[in-house]
N, C-alpha and C positions, 0 to 999 in steps of 0.2 A: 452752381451748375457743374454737372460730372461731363466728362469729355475724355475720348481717347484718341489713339495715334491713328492716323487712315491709314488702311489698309492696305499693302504693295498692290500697286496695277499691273496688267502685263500688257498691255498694250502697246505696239511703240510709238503711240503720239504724246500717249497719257504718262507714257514711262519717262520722255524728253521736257514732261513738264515738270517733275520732280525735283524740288532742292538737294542739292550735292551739301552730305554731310560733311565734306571738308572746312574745315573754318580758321584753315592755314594755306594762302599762295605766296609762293616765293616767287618774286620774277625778276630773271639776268637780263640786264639790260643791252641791248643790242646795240649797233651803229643804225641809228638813221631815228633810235625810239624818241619819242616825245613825252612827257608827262600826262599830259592831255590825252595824249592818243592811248597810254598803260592805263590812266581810269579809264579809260572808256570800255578797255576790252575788258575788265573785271565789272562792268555793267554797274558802277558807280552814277548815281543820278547826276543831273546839269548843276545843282544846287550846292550837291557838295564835291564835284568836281570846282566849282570857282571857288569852294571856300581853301578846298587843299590846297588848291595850286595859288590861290594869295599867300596862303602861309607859307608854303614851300619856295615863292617868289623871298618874301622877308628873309629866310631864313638861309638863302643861294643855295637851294636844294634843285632847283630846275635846269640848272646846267648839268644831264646826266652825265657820268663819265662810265664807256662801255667798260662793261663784265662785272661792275657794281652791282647791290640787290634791291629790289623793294618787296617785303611784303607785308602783308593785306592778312589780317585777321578780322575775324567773323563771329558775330554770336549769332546762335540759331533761337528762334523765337516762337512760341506755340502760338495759333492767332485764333480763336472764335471763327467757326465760320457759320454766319449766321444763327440761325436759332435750331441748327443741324448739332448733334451732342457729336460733333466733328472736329479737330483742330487741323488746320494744316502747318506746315514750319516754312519759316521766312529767315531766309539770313541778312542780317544786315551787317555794315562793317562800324569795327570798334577801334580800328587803328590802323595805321599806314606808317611802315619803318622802313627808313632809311639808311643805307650804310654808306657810314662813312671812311673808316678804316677798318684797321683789324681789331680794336676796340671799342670804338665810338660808331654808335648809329644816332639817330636823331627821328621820334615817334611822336606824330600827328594824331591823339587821341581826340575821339568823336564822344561826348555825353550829351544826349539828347538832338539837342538839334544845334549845338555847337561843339566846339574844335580848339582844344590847346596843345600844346608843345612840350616833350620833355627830351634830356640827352641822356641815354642810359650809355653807362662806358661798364666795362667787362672789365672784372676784378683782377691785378695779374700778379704772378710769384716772379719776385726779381731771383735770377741763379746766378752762379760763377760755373762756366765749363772749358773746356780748352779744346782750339783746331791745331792740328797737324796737318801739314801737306806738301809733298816735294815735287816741287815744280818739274811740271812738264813742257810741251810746247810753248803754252802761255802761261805765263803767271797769274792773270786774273780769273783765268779758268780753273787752275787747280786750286785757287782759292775758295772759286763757288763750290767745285765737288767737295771740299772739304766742310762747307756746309756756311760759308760768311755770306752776308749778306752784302750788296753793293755800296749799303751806305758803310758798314762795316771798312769795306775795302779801300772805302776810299779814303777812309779816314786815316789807314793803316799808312797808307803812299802818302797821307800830309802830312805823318807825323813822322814819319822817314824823312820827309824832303830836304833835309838838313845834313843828313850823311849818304843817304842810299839814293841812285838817281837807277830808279825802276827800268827806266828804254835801256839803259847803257849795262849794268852790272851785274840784273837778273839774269841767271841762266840756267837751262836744266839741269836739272840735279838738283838746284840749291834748295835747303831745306827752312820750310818756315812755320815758326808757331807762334800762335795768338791767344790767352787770355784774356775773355770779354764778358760781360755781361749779358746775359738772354732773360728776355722778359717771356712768359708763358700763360696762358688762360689757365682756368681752373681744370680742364681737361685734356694740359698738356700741351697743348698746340702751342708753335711760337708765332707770337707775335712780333717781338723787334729784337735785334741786338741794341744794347747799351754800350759804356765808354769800353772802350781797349782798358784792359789793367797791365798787361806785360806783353810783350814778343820779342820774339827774337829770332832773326834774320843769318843763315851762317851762308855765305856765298864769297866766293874766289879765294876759299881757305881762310877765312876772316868771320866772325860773329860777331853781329850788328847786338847789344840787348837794349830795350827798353823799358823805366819802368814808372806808371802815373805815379808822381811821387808832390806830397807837398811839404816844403821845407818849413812849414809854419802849424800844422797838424789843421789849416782850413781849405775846404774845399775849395773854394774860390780862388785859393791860390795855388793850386796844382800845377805841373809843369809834368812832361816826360823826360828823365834826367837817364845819361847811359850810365853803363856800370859803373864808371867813373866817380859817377857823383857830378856831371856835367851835365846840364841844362841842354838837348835836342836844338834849340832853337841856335842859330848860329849869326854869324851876323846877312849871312845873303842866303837863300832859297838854293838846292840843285837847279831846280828848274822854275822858271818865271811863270806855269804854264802847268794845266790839269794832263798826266797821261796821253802823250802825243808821241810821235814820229820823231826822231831828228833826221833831217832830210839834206846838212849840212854841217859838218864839223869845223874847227879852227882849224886853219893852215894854209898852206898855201896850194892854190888849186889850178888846173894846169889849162883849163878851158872856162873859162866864167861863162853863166848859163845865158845871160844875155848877151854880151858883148864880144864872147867867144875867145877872148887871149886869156893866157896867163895872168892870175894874180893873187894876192895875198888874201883869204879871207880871212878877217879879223873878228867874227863872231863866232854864234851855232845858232843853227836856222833850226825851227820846229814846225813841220807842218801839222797845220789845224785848220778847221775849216773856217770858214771867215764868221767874224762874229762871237769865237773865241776867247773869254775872259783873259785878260792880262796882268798877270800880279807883281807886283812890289817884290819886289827879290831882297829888299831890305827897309826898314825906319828911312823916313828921309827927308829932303824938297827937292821939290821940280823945279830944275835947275835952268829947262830946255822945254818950251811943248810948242810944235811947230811944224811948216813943212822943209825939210832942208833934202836937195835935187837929189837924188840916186836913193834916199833912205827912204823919200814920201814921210807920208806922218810919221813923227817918233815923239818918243818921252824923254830926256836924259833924267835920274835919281842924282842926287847928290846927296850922300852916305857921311861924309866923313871927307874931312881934308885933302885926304889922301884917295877917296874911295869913287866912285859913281857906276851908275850901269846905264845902261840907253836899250829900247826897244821901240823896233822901226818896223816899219809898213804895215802899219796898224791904219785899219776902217776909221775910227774914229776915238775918241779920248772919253774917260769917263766923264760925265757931267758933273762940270762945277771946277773941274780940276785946272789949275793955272802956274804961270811960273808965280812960284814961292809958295803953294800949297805945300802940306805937311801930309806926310803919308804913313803910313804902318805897313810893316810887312804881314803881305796878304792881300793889301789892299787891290781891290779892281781898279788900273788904272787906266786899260787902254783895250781894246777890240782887238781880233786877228783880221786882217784885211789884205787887200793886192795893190797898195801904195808904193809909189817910187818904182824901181830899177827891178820886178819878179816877173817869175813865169808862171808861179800861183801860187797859191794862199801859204802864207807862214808868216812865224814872228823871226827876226830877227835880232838876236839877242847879244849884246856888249859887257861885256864886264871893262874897267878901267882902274888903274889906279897910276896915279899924277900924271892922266890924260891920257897915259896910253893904253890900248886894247892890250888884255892879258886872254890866257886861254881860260876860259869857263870853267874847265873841268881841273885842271890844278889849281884853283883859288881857294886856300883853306879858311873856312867862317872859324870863327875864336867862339866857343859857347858865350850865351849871355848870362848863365851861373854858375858857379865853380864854390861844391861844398868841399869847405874844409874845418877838419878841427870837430869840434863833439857834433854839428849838424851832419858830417860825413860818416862818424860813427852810428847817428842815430839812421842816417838811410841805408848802411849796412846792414845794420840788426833789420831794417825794412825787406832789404837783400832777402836776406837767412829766411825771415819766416814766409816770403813768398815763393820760395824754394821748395819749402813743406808743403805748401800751400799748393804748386804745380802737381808735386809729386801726388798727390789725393786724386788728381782731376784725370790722372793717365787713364785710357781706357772709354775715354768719350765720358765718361762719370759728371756730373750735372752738380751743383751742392747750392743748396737757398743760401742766399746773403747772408740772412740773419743767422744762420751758425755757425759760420764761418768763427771761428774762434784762435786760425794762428795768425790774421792778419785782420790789421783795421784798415776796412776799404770804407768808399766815400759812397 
């Protein structure tokens, strides 16, 4: 049987009956949307509304999160209509896609009268490119204008936290560059930044440099070592604590905030909001976990013979954590909270050594590697050709990994 297309109506009742040849919606998800409630306004049957949304249940797709996308593609369909040499067109839907990040969506395909699952991720070009940026008011600001990403940034302040203590030393002017990684879709767009490969820090007439260095030529054991040829990692953290306030110094202070006399403060107070992660400022055991009168909750570490730190008024202890547990530096040990002797929310943080409070900020960490001899030669010649290698990137210049050719990166 021969059959053609119907003829445009102009009517406007006839004209509102007509299938919209679109057979692509994209829809942003909003605060209050449901999944339920997005079939429905794309006029998805009851049928296979519960099929999607089982599967999207399996799959923890029905937790939307706003400004996410979902869209709904469509084939259009010729149909007989009756024994009229008439076709009308029906669309029906051929799939439902989910996004999940900036790579990965997750697609609900319809055949026939069932429904499977695929994870299409988006191809991407790993590059080497380099930020510049001289700090302004904030530092974390002129970082983003300079174009880093937050995970980026932050990765930058932990892999400093060993020399450079960011609240106290940043200051305008000082200038900072980064060497990193950026991942890109086929049409350019970024998608993430990857590891830090080099920066460097020059503030209070001093330059900080770093560089992903592994003394063994395997990824796995990479370390950030300074120019020296010194291991980043030291024996104690600047700071116990992500990007915060210091809202008290070591020394002696002339009005104590609660009790109002004079007295010696023997720490550095960070204010943070309660709840807080609290890190391991060094390898260690818990020497101390308890409540002791004016401190409230506290931790004491025990480092080393000589060594210990203590963080007090802490909400609550990590779970599981006891005297003689063994820790890592990094480790979550403890909560920021309003325990003991405060007027609100901060850590209270000790450095010690043979028992007594020192001041935080003169405690020099001893790196935990120190190349010498032909592995110090060999991260020199690392030096040199990442020098070359910077020098290429001036200018905002972008370069794929894989031709990178004066330096073996990981």
């Amino acid at each position: 049987m021969s059959f053609s297309l119907l003829t445009p109506r102009t009517t406007t009742t006839e004209a509102e009956e007509e299938v919209s040849e679109n057979t692509v919606n994209t829809v942003t998800i909003e605060k209050g949307d449901t999944l339920n409630a997005i079939l429905k306004r794309e006029n998805i049957n009851n049928e296979d509304i519960q099929k999607i949304t089982k599967i999207a249940a399996s799959n923890n797709l029905t937790l939307l999160k706003v400004g996410k996308k979902i869209t709904f593609e469509y084939t259009l369909n010729l149909v007989e209509n009756g024994e009229e040499e008439l076709a009308k067109e029906e669309k029906s839907l051929s799939l439902v896609s989910f996004e999940i990040d900036n790579i990965k969506s997750i697609n609900i395909i319809k055949s026939g009268d069932d429904f499977s699952t695929e994870i299409n991720s988006v191809p991407l070009t790993k590059l080497v490119t380099k930020y510049e940026t001289t700090v302004d008011s904030n530092v974390i600001s002129s970082l983003k204008q300079a174009g880093l990403s937050s995970t980026t940034i932050i990765s930058l302040i932990n892999t400093y936290s060993h020399q450079i203590d960011f609240q106290r030393q940043i200051q305008r002017g000082d200038k900072i560059t980064v060497i990193t990684e950026k991942f890109v879709t086929s049409d350019s767009k970024l998608s993430h930044h990857g590891d830090i490969i080099y920066a460097s820090i020059q503030t209070q007439g001093n330059q900080y440099r770093i560089y992903k260095y592994s003394p063994t030529g395997q990824k796995e054991n990479y370390e950030f070592f300074s120019e020296k040829g010194e291991s980043t990692k030291g024996t104690l953290l600047k700071t116990p604590i992500k990007v915060v306030r210091i809202s008290s110094k070591f020394g002696y202070r002339h009005s104590h905030p609660v009790h109002g006399y004079g007295a010696m403060h023997k720490g550095v107070d960070f204010a943070a909001p309660v709840g807080t992660p609290i890190y391991a400022a060094g390898n260690g055991t818990v020497e101390f976990i308890g409540w002791i009168s004016g401190y409230g909750r506290i931790v004491v570490l025990k480092h080393n013979n000589k060594l210990s730190t203590a963080y007090a008024h802490t909400s609550r202890f990590a779970t599981g954590l006891k005297k003689g547990s063994r820790v890592k530096q990094g480790d979550t040990i403890a909560f920021v909270g309003t325990s003991g002797n405060v007027t609100g929310a901060h850590l209270h943080y000790e450095v010690r050594e043979n028992g007594k409070q020192i001041n935080p900020a003169n405690f020099k960490s001893t790196p935990s590697i120190q190349l010498t001899g032909m592995e110090l030669a060999k991260f020199n010649k690392f030096k040199n050709q990442l020098s070359r290698l910077e020098s290429k990137l001036d200018g905002g210049t972008a370069i794929a990994a894989n031709d990178i050719k004066e330096v073996r990166l990981f």
